[in-house]
C-alpha positions as CSV (number, residue, x, y, z in Angstrom):
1,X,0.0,0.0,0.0
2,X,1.3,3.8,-0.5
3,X,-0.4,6.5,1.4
4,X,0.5,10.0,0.5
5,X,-0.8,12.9,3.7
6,X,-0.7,16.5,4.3
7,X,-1.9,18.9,6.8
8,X,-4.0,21.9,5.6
9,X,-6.1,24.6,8.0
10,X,-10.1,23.9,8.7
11,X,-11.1,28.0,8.5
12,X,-14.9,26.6,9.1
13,X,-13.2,24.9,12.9
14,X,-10.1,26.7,12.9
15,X,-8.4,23.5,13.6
16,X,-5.8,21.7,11.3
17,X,-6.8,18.5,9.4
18,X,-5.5,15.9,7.6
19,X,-6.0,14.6,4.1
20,X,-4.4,11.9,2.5
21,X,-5.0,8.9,0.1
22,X,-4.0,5.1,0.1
23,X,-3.6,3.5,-2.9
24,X,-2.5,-0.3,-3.3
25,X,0.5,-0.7,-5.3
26,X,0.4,-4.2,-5.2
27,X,0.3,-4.5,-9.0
28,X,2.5,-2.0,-9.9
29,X,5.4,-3.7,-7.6
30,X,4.5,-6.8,-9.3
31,X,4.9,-5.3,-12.4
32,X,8.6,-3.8,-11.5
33,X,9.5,-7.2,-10.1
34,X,8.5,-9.0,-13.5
35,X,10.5,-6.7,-15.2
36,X,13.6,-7.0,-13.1
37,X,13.2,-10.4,-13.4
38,X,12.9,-10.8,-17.1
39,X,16.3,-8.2,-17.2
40,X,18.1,-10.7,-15.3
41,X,17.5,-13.5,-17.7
42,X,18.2,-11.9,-21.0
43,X,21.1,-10.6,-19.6
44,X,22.0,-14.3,-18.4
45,X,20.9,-15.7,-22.0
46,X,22.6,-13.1,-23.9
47,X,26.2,-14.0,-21.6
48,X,25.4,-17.9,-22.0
49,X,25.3,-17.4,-25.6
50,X,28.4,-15.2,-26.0
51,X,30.3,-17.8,-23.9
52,X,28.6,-20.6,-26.4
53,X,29.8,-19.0,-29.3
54,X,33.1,-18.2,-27.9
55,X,34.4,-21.6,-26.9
56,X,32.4,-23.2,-30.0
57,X,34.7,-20.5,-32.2
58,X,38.2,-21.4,-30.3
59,X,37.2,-24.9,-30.9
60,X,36.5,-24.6,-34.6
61,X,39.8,-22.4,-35.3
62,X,42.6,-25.2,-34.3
63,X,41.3,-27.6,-37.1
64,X,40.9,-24.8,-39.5
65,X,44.1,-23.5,-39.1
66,X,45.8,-27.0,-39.6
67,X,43.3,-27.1,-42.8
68,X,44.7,-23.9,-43.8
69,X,48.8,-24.7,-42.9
70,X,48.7,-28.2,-44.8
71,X,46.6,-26.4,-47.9
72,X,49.6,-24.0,-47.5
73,X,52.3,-26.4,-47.7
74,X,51.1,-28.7,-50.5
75,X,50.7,-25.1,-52.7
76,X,54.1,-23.9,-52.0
77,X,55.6,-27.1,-52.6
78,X,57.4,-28.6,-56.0
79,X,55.2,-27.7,-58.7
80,X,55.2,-31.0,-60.1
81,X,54.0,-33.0,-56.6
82,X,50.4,-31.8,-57.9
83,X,48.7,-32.1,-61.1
84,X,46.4,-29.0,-62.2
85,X,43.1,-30.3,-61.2
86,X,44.9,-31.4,-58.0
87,X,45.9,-28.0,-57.1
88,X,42.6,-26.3,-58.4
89,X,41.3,-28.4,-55.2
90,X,43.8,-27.4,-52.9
91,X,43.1,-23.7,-53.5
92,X,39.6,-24.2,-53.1
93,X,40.5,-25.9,-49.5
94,X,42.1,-22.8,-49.0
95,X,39.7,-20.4,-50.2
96,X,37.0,-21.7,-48.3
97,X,38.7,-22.6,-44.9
98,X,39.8,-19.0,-45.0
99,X,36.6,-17.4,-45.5
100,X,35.0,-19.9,-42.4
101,X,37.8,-19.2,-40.5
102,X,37.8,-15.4,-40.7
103,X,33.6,-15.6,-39.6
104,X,34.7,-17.8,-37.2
105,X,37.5,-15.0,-35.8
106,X,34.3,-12.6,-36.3
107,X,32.4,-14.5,-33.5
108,X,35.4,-14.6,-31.0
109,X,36.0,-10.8,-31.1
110,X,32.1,-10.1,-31.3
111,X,31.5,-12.4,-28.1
112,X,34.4,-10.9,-26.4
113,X,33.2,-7.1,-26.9
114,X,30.0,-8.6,-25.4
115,X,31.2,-10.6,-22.6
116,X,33.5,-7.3,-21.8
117,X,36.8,-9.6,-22.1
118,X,37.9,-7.7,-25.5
119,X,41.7,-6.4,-24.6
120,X,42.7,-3.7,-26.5
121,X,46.5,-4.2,-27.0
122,X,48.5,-1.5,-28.9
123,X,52.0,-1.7,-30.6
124,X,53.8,0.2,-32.7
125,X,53.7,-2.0,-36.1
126,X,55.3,-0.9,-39.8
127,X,52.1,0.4,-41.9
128,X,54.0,-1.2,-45.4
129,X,54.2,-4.5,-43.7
130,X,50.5,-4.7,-42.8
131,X,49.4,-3.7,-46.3
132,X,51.4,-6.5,-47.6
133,X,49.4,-8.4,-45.9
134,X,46.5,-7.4,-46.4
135,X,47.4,-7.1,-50.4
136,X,48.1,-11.0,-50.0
137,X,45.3,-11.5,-48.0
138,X,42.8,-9.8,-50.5
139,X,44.9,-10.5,-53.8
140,X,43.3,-14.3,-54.4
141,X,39.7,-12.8,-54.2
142,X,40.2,-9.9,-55.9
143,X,42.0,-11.7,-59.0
144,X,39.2,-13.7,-59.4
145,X,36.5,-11.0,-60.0
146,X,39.4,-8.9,-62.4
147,X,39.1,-6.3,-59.6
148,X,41.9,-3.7,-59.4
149,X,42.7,-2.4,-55.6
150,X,44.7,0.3,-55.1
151,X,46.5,1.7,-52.2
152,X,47.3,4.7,-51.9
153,X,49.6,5.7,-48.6
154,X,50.7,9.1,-47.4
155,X,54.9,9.0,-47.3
156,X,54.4,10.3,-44.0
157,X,52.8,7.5,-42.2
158,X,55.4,4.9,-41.8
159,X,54.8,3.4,-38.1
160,X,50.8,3.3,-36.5
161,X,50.2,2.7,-32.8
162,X,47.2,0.7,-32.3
163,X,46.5,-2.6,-32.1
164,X,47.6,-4.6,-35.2
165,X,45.3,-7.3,-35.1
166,X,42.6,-5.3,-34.6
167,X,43.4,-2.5,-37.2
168,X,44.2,-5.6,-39.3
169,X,40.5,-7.1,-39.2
170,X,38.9,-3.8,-39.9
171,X,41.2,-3.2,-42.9
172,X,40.3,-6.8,-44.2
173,X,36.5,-6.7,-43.7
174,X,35.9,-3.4,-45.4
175,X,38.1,-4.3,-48.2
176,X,36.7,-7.8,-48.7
177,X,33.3,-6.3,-48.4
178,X,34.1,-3.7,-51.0
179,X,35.5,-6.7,-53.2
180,X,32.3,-8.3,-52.7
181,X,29.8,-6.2,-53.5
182,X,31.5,-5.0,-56.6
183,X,31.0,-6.6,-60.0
184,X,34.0,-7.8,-61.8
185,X,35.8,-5.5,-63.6
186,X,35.2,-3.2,-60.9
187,X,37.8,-0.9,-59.1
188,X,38.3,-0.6,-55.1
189,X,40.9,1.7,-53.6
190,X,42.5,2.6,-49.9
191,X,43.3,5.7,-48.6
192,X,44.9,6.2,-45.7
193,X,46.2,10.1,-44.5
194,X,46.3,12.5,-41.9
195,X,43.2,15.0,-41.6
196,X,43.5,18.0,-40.6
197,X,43.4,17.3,-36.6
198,X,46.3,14.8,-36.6
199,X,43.5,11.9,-36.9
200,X,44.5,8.6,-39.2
201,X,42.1,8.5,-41.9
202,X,41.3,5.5,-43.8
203,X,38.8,5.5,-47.0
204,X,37.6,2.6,-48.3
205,X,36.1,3.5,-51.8
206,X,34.3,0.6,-54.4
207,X,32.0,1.0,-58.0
208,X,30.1,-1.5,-56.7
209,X,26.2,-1.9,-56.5
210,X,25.9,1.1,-53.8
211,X,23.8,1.1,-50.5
212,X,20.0,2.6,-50.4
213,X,19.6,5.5,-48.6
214,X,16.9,3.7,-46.0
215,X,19.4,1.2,-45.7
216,X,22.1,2.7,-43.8
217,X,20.5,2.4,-40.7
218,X,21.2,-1.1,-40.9
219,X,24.8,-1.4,-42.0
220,X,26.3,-1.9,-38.2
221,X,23.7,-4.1,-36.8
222,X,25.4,-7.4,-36.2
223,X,23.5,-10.4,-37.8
224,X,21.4,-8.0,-39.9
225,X,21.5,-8.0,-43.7
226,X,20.3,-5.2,-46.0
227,X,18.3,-8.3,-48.4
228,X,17.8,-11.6,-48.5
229,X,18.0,-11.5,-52.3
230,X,21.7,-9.9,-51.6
231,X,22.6,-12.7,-49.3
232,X,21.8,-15.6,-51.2
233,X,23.9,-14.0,-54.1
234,X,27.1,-12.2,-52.2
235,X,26.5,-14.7,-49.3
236,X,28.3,-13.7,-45.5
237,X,26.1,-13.7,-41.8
238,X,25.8,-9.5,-41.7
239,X,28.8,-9.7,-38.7
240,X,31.8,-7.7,-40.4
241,X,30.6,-4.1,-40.6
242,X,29.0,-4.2,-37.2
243,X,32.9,-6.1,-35.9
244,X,34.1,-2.7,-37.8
245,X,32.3,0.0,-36.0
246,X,33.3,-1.7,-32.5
247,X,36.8,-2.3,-33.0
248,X,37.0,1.2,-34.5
249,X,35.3,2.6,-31.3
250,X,37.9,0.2,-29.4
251,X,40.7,2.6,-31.2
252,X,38.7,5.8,-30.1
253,X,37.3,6.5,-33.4
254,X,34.5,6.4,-35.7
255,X,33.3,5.4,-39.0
256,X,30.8,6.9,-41.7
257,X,29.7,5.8,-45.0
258,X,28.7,7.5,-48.4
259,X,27.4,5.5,-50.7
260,X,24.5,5.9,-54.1
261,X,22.9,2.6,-55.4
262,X,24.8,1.9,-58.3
263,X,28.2,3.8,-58.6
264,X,29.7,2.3,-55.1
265,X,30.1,3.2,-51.2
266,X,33.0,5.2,-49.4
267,X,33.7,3.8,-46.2
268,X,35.8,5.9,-43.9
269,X,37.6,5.5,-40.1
270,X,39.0,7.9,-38.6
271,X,41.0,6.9,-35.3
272,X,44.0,9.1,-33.4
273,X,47.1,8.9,-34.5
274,X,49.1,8.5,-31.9
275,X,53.0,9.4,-32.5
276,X,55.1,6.2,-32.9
277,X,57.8,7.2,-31.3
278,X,56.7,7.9,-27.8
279,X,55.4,4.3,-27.8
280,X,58.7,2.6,-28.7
């Protein structure tokens, strides 16, 4: 029960009075109960799932990566140990454990960020040695489509301090995206400067199919894609722009994206640069 009372002055008796009401709350304390209740479980599910996909992710990514290591070796081996058809399967191996293991990476950082056990870990790394990686990475799929990537590099930025696997993933998802959703004989570049407050910048540009405007909303929502249609066709699970926009928040930075439905999307980050130097 709540009872709410005040005093006031009877001018008829000239005596004070009181005046209250009682109202029974039952319901409503129900009500808050049910709620607190139901809080407590989704936050539980939600932490049980995270933890699910988590170990169910490290468990999948030991086997892959031996998948991936032998379909390395028996590539770089004599030429001759393979006969063309032979190798046409290997690289198919390869292709496709690399594309299951990168979602499967995408669900370890993903249920980290939402378990709160994400560690961000900066280093000083060399800026030409990641983009030969991620030109290696990104070559294979890019050849295949008769895509052209270009980067483009300011002479000034030599040495980043962030965290190199991290900065690493969001390179590789928007340019893979970018690959993806451009139709061969399409063109994808990467930009990567200083703006005009000291801030690394990193432009993602593509002349592929372009994102409606009504759309955007929906680009960093994890498990969320733009059309069913667009799945079936460019396939992926809708996790790498939203791992993106929480690693890049993870940095201290944000992204943005311009894009018009047919002529391609600009995807930019912006994080601090930090200077190199100081951290080494």
């Amino acid at each position: 029960m709540s009872l709410n009372a005040h005093i006031f002055h009877d001018d008829e008796t000239n005596s004070p009075k009181v005046a209250g009401t009682l109202r029974d709350v039952t319901e409503k304390r129900n009500n808050e109960k049910l709620l607190v209740e139901a809080k407590l479980l989704a936050e539980n599910a939600s932490r049980t799932k995270s933890e699910f996909l988590s170990n169910v992710s490290h468990e999948l990514r030991t086997p892959l990566n031996l998948v991936l290591g032998y379909s390395d070796i028996l590539l770089e081996g004599d030429a001759n140990s393979l006969t063309e058809k032979q190798r046409k399967y290997v690289e198919a191996i390869k292709t496709g454990g690399t594309r299951l293991l990168d979602q499967v990476n995408s669900l370890i950082y993903i249920s980290e960020i939402e378990t709160g056990s994400a560690k961000f870990e900066p280093t000083v790394f060399f800026v030409p040695e990641l983009i030969s990686d991620i030109k290696r990475i990104t070559g294979s799929i890019a050849f295949k489509k008769r895509i052209a990537i270009e980067f483009n590099i300011e002479s000034n930025i030599r040495e980043v301090y962030a965290d190199v696997s991290k900065f690493k993933t969001i390179l590789h998802h928007l340019i893979t995206n970018a690959i993806k959703f451009t139709p061969d004989d399409g063109r994808v570049s990467v930009n990567m400067c200083l703006d005009n407050e000291h801030n690394l910048q990193v432009t993602v540009k593509d002349t592929g199919i372009g994102i409606a405007e009504e759309d955007m909303n929906k680009l960093f929502k994890p498990f969320v894609q733009l059309d069913g249609s667009i799945n079936r066709k460019y396939g992926g699970t809708g996790l790498g722009l939203s791992l993106v926009k929480e690693l890049v928040e993870m940095h201290g930075g944000t992204i943005a994206v311009k894009s018009k439905v047919g002529e391609g999307s600009d995807f930019t980050f912006v994080i601090p640069f930090r200077n190199p130097v100081s951290h080494n």
